[in-house]
C-alpha positions as CSV (number, residue, x, y, z in Angstrom):
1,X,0.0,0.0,0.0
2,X,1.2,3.6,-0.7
3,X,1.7,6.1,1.5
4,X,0.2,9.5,1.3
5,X,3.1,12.2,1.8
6,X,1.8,14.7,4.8
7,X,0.7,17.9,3.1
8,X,1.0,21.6,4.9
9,X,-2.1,22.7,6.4
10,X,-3.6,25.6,4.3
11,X,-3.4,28.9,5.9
12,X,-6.3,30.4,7.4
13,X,-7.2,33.5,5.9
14,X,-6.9,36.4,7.9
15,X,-9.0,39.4,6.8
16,X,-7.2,42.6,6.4
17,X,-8.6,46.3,7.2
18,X,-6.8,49.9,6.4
19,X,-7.1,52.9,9.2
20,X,-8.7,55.6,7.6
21,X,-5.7,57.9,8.2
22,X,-2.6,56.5,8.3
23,X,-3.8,54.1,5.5
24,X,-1.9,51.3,7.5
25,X,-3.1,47.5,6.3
26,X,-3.3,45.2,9.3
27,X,-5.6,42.2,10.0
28,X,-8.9,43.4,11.0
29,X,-8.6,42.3,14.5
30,X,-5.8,44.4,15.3
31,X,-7.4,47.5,14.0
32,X,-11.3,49.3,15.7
33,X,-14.0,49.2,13.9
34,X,-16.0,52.8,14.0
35,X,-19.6,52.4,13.2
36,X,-22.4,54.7,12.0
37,X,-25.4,54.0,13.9
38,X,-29.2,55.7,12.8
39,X,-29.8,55.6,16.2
40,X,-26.9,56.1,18.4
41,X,-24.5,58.3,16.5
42,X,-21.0,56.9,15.7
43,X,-20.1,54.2,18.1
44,X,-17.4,52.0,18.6
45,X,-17.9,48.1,17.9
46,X,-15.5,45.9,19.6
47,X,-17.3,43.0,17.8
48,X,-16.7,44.3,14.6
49,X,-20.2,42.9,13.7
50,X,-22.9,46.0,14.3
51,X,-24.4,46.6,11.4
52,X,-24.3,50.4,10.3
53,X,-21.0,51.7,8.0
54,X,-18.2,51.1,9.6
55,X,-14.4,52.5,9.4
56,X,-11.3,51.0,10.9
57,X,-8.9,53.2,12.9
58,X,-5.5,51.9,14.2
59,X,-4.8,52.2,18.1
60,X,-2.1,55.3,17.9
61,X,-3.1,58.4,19.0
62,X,-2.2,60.2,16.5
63,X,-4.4,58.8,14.1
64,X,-7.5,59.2,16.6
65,X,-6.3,62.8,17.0
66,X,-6.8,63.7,13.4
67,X,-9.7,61.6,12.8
68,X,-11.1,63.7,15.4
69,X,-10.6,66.8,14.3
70,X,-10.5,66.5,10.4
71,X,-13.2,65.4,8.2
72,X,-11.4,62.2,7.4
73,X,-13.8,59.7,9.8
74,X,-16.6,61.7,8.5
75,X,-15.4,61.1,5.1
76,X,-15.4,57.3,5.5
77,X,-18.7,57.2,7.3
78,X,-20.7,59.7,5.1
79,X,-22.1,61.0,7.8
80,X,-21.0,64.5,9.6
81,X,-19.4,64.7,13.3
82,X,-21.8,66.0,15.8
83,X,-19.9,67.4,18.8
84,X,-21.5,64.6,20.8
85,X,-19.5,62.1,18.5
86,X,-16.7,63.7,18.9
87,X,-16.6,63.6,22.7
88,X,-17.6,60.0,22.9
89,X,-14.5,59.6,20.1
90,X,-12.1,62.0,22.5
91,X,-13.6,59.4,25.4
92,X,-12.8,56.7,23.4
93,X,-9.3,57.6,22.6
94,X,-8.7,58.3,26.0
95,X,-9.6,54.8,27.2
96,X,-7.4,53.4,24.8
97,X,-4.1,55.9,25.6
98,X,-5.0,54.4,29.5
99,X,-2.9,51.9,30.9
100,X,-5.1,48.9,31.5
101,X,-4.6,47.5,35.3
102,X,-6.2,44.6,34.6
103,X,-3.4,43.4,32.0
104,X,-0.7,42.7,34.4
């Protein structure tokens, strides 16, 4: 009887995802998912699975600075930043700049 040689597991795709600012490709998990909700404004989805129109910024501060304050996350939603939006965004940013206690 013949042997069958051992063949390389195929690689699992991994989905990739570009930050609206920095234009940066990484897998989709790595980046957070910014959603345009009819009722709730611009959210964050930690799922990635909300439904609404959805934009992908990278964790630097820099880019959630000038998403912020530029029309480039409106841009990608096609929506416009209410100044609600952009506190729960400056909120947002803020809780990802923190150091998380619970890590260590």
């Amino acid at each position: 009887m013949a042997q069958r040689s051992a063949l390389p597991k195929p690689r699992k795709h991994v989905p990739q995802r570009m930050c609206v600012v920095c234009r940066q490709t990484a897998a989709k998990r790595t980046l957070i998912r910014l959603v345009r909700t009819a009722d709730q404004g611009v959210q964050v989805d930690p799922s990635g699975k909300r439904s609404g129109r959805g934009a992908y910024l990278c964790e630097a501060a820099a880019c959630w600075q000038r998403a912020i304050s530029s029309d480039v996350l409106a841009k990608a939603l096609r929506t416009t930043l209410t100044d609600d939006d952009r506190t729960y965004l400056r909120a947002a940013a803020a809780r990802l700049a923190a150091p998380n206690p619970e890590a260590s």
